[in-house]
C-alpha positions as CSV (number, residue, x, y, z in Angstrom):
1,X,-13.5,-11.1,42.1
2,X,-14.0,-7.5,40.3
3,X,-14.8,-6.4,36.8
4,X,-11.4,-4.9,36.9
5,X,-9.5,-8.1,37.9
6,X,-6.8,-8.4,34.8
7,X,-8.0,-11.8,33.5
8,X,-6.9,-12.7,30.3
9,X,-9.1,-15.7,29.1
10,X,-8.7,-15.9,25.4
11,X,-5.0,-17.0,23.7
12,X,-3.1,-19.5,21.6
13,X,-0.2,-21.2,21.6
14,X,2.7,-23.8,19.4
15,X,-0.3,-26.3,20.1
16,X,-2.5,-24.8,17.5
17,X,-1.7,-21.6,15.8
18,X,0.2,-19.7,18.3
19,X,3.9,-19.0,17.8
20,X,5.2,-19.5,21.3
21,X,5.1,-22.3,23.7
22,X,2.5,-22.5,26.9
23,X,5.6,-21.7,29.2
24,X,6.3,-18.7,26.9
25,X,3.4,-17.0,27.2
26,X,2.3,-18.1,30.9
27,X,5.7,-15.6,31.0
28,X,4.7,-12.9,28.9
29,X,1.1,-12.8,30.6
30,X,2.9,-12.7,34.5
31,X,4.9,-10.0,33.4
32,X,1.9,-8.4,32.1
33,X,0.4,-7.9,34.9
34,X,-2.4,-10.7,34.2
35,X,-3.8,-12.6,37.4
36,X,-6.5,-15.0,35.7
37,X,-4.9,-16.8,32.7
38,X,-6.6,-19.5,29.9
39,X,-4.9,-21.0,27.0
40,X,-7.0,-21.5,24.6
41,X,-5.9,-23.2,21.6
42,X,-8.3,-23.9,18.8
43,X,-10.0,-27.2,18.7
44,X,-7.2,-28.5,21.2
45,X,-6.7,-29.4,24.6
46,X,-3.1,-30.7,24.1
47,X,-1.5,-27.9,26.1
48,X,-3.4,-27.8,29.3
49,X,-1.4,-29.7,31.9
50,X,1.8,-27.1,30.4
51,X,-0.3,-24.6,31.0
52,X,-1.6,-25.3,34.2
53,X,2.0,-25.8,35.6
54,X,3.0,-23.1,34.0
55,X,0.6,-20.6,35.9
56,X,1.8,-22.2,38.7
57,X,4.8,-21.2,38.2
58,X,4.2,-17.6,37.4
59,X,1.5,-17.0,40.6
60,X,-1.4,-16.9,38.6
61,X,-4.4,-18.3,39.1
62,X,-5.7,-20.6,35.9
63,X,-8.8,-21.5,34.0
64,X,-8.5,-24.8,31.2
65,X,-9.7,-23.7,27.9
66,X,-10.1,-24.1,23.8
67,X,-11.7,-22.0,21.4
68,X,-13.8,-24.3,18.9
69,X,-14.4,-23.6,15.2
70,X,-18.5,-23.6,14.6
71,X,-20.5,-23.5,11.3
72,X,-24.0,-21.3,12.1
73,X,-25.0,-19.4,9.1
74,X,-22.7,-20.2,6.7
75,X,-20.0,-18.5,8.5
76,X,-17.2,-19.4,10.8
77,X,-17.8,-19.0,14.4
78,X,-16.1,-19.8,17.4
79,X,-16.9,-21.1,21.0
80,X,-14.6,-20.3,23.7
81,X,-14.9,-22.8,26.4
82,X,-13.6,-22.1,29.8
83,X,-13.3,-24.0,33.4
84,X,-13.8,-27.5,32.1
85,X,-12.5,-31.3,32.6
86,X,-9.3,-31.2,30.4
87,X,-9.8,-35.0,30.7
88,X,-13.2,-35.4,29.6
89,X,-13.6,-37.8,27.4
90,X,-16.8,-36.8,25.4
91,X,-14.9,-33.3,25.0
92,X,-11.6,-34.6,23.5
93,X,-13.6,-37.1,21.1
94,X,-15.6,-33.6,19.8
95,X,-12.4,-31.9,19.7
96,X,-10.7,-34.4,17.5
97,X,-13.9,-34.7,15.1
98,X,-13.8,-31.3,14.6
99,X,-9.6,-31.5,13.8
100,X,-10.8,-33.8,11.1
101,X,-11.0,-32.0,8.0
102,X,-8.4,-29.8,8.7
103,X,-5.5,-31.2,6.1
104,X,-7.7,-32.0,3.4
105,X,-9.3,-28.7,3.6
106,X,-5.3,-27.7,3.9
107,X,-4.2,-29.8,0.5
108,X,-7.2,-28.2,-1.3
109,X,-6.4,-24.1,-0.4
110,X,-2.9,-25.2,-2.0
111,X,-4.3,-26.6,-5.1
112,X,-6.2,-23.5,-5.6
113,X,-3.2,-21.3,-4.9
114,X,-1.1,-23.2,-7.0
115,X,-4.0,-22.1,-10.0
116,X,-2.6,-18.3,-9.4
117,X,0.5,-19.5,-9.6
118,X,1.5,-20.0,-6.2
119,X,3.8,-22.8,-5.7
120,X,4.4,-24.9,-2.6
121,X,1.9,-23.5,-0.6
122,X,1.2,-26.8,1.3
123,X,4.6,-28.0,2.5
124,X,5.3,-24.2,3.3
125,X,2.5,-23.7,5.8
126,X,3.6,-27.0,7.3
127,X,7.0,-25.2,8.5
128,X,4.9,-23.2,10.8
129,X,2.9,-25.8,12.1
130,X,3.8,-28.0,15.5
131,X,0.6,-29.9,15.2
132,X,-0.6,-30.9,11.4
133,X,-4.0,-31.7,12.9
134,X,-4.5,-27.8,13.2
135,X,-3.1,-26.4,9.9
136,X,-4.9,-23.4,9.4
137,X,-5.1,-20.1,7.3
138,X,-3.1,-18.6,10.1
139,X,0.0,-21.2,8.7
140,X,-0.7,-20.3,5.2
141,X,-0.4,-16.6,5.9
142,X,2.7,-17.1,7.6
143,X,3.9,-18.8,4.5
144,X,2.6,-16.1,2.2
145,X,4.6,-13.9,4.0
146,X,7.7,-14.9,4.5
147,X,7.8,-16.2,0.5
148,X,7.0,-12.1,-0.3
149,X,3.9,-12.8,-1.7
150,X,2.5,-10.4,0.8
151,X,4.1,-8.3,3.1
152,X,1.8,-8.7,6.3
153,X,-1.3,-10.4,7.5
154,X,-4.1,-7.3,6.5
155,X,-2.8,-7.8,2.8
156,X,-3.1,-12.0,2.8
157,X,-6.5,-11.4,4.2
158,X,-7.4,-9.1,2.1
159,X,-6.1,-10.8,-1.4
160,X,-5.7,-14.3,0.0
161,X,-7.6,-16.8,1.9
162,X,-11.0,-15.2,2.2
163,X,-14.3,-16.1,0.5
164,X,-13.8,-14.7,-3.7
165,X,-9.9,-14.9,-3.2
166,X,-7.4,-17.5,-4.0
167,X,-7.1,-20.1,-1.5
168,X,-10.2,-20.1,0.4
169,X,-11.7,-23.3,1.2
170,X,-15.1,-23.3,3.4
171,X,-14.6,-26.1,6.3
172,X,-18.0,-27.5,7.9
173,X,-17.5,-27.6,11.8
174,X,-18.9,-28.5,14.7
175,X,-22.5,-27.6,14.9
176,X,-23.6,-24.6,17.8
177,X,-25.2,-27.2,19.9
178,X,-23.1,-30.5,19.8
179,X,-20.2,-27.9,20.8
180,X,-21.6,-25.8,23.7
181,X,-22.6,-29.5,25.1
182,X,-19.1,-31.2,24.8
183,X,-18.5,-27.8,26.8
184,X,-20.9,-27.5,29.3
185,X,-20.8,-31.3,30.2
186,X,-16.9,-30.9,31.1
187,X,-18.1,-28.8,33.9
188,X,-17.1,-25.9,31.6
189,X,-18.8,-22.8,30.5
190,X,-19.2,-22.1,26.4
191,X,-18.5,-18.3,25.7
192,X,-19.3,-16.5,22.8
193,X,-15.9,-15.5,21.3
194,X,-15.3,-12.1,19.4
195,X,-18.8,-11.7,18.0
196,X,-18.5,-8.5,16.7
197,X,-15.9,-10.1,14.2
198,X,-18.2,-12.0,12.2
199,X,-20.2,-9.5,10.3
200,X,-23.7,-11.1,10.9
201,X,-26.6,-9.7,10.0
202,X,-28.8,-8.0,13.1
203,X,-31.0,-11.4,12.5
204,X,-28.3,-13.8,12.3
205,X,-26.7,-12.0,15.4
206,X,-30.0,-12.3,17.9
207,X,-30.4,-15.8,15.9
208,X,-27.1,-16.9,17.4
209,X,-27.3,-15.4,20.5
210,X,-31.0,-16.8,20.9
211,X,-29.8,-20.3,20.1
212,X,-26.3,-20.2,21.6
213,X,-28.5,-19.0,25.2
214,X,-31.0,-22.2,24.3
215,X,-28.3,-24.8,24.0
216,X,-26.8,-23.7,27.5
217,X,-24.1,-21.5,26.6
218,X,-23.4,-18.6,29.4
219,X,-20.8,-16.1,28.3
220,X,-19.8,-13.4,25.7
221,X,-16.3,-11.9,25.1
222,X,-17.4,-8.2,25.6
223,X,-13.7,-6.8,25.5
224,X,-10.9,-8.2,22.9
225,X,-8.6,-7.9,20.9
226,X,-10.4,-7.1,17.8
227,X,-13.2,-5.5,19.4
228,X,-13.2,-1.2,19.2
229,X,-14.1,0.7,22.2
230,X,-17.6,0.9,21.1
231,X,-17.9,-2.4,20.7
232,X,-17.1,-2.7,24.1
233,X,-20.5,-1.3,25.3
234,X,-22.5,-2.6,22.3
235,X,-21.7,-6.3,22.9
236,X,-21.9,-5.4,27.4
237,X,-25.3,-4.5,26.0
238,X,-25.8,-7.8,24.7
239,X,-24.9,-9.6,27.6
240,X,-27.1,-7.9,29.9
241,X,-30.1,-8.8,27.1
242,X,-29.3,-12.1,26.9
243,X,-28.3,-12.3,30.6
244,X,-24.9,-14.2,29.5
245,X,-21.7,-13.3,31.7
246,X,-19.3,-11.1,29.9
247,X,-15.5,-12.4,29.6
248,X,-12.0,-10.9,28.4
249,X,-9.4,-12.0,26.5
250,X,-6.6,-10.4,24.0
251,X,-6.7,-13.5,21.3
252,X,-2.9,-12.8,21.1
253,X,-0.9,-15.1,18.8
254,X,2.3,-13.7,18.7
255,X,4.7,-10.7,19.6
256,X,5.2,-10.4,15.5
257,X,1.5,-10.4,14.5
258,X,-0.8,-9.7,17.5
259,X,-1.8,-5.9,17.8
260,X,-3.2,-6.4,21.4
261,X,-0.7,-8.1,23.7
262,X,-1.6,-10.6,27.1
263,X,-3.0,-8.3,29.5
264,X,-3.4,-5.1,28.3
265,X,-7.4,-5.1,27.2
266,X,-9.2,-2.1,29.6
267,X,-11.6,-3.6,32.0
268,X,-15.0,-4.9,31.5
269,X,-17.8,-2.3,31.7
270,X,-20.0,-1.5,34.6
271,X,-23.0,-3.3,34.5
272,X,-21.7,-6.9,33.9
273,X,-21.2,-10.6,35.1
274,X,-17.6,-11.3,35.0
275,X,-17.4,-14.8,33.6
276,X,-15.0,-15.5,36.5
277,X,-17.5,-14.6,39.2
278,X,-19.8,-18.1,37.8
279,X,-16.4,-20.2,37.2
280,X,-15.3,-19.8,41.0
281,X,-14.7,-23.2,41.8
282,X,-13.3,-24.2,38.5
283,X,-10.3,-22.0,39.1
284,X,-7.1,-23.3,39.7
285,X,-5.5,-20.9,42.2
286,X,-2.0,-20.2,42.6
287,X,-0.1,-21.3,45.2
């Protein structure tokens, strides 16, 4: 399979913090043009068999996956993993572990909203959300919105929800290594999602890419959503350093919110190893 093949490997759906269903978007990323598809919901393999089918369906060929939130460094990282056992046990125990904390962590962001004098903020993320297990700040934006507090998602995040602002709440997650294990022995391959996203120091960046490589993980989004074109070659760079295979994926969410829809990323740069040239035989093909 090329560099150029028009994989998307990195989206979510109803199941977590998308807003349409598995069907839905196995739709929207046929009619995109998109030949290799994952779901990847966070911390969730609920939606895999849909999404499988639904592939199917549509004539493209399919890859299981989740996106899992990690602490390393006192920040927020995530761990895409792709190709695995959707009905590995060890995985889904990890995967519910790391769903733990989410509504208490939930409860307390409203408390601290409700100090600036916004109201209701609990029961009016939970209107957005299809699966409590996975409230999120996503939900809470969505509420923050709609109740005119803010008028889109750049001015939540920027007054809202973030460390120093009303309503954050840090969340310990999985650690690096217990996830790209639960990963890795699903048959799956863990993959660096959206690095440049994290605003690491040059330290803390080769620190996780050093450790991530150590603990077995193989792959790097190189070209997404929120990446810019220079990004791009600085992070095919870093793939080639830390000979990881280099993956693809919009991180859409929704036709309201996303700015980069299923499908329409550029190719991956010269130079690199698709992720979908090592997952082969993990790939469900369509019929």
């Amino acid at each position: 399979m090329p560099t150029s093949l028009n994989a998307d490997l990195h989206c979510h759906s109803v199941v977590s913090d998308g807003t349409l269903t598995p069907e839905a978007l196995a739709a929207r990323a046929q009619r995109n043009g998109v030949q290799l598809w994952a779901l990847t919901d966070h911390d969730e393999i609920g939606g895999q068999q849909r999404a499988a089918a639904a592939a199917q369906a549509h004539a493209m060929d399919y890859l299981t996956g989740t996106e899992i939130s990690v602490s390393f460094a006192n920040t927020t990282v995530h761990i895409v993993g792709l190709g695995f056992d959707a009905n590995n046990a060890a995985l889904a125990q990890g995967l519910a572990a790391t769903r733990g904390g989410r509504d208490t962590r939930a409860q307390e962001m409203a408390q601290d909203l409700a100090r600036v004098g916004i109201g209701g903020a609990y029961e009016g993320a939970l209107k957005y959300v299809s699966n409590p297990e996975l409230i999120s700040r996503t939900h809470f934006a969505r509420f923050l919105i709609d109740a005119k507090v803010c008028k889109d998602t750049g001015e939540v995040f920027r007054k809202y929800l973030i460390e120093g602002k009303p309503g954050f709440v840090p969340h310990r997650w999985a650690a690096l290594g217990d996830t790209v294990r639960w990963i890795t022995q699903a048959g799956g391959m863990a993959v660096i999602a959206h690095p440049a996203r994290y605003r690491l120091t040059a330290n803390e960046e080769f620190a996780l890419f050093s450790e991530f490589k150590q603990h077995g993980g193989q792959g790097v989004e190189v070209v997404t959503g929120s990446h810019s074109v220079a990004e791009y070659a600085e992070y095919a760079d870093m793939a080639r350093e830390f000979g990881l295979a280099a993956s693809r994926g919009s991180d859409f969410h929704s036709p309201d919110e996303s700015h980069t829809d299923l499908g329409s990323l550029p190719p991956l740069p010269s130079g690199v190893t698709p992720v979908w040239e090592l997952l082969a035989e993990r790939i469900q093909h369509a019929p």
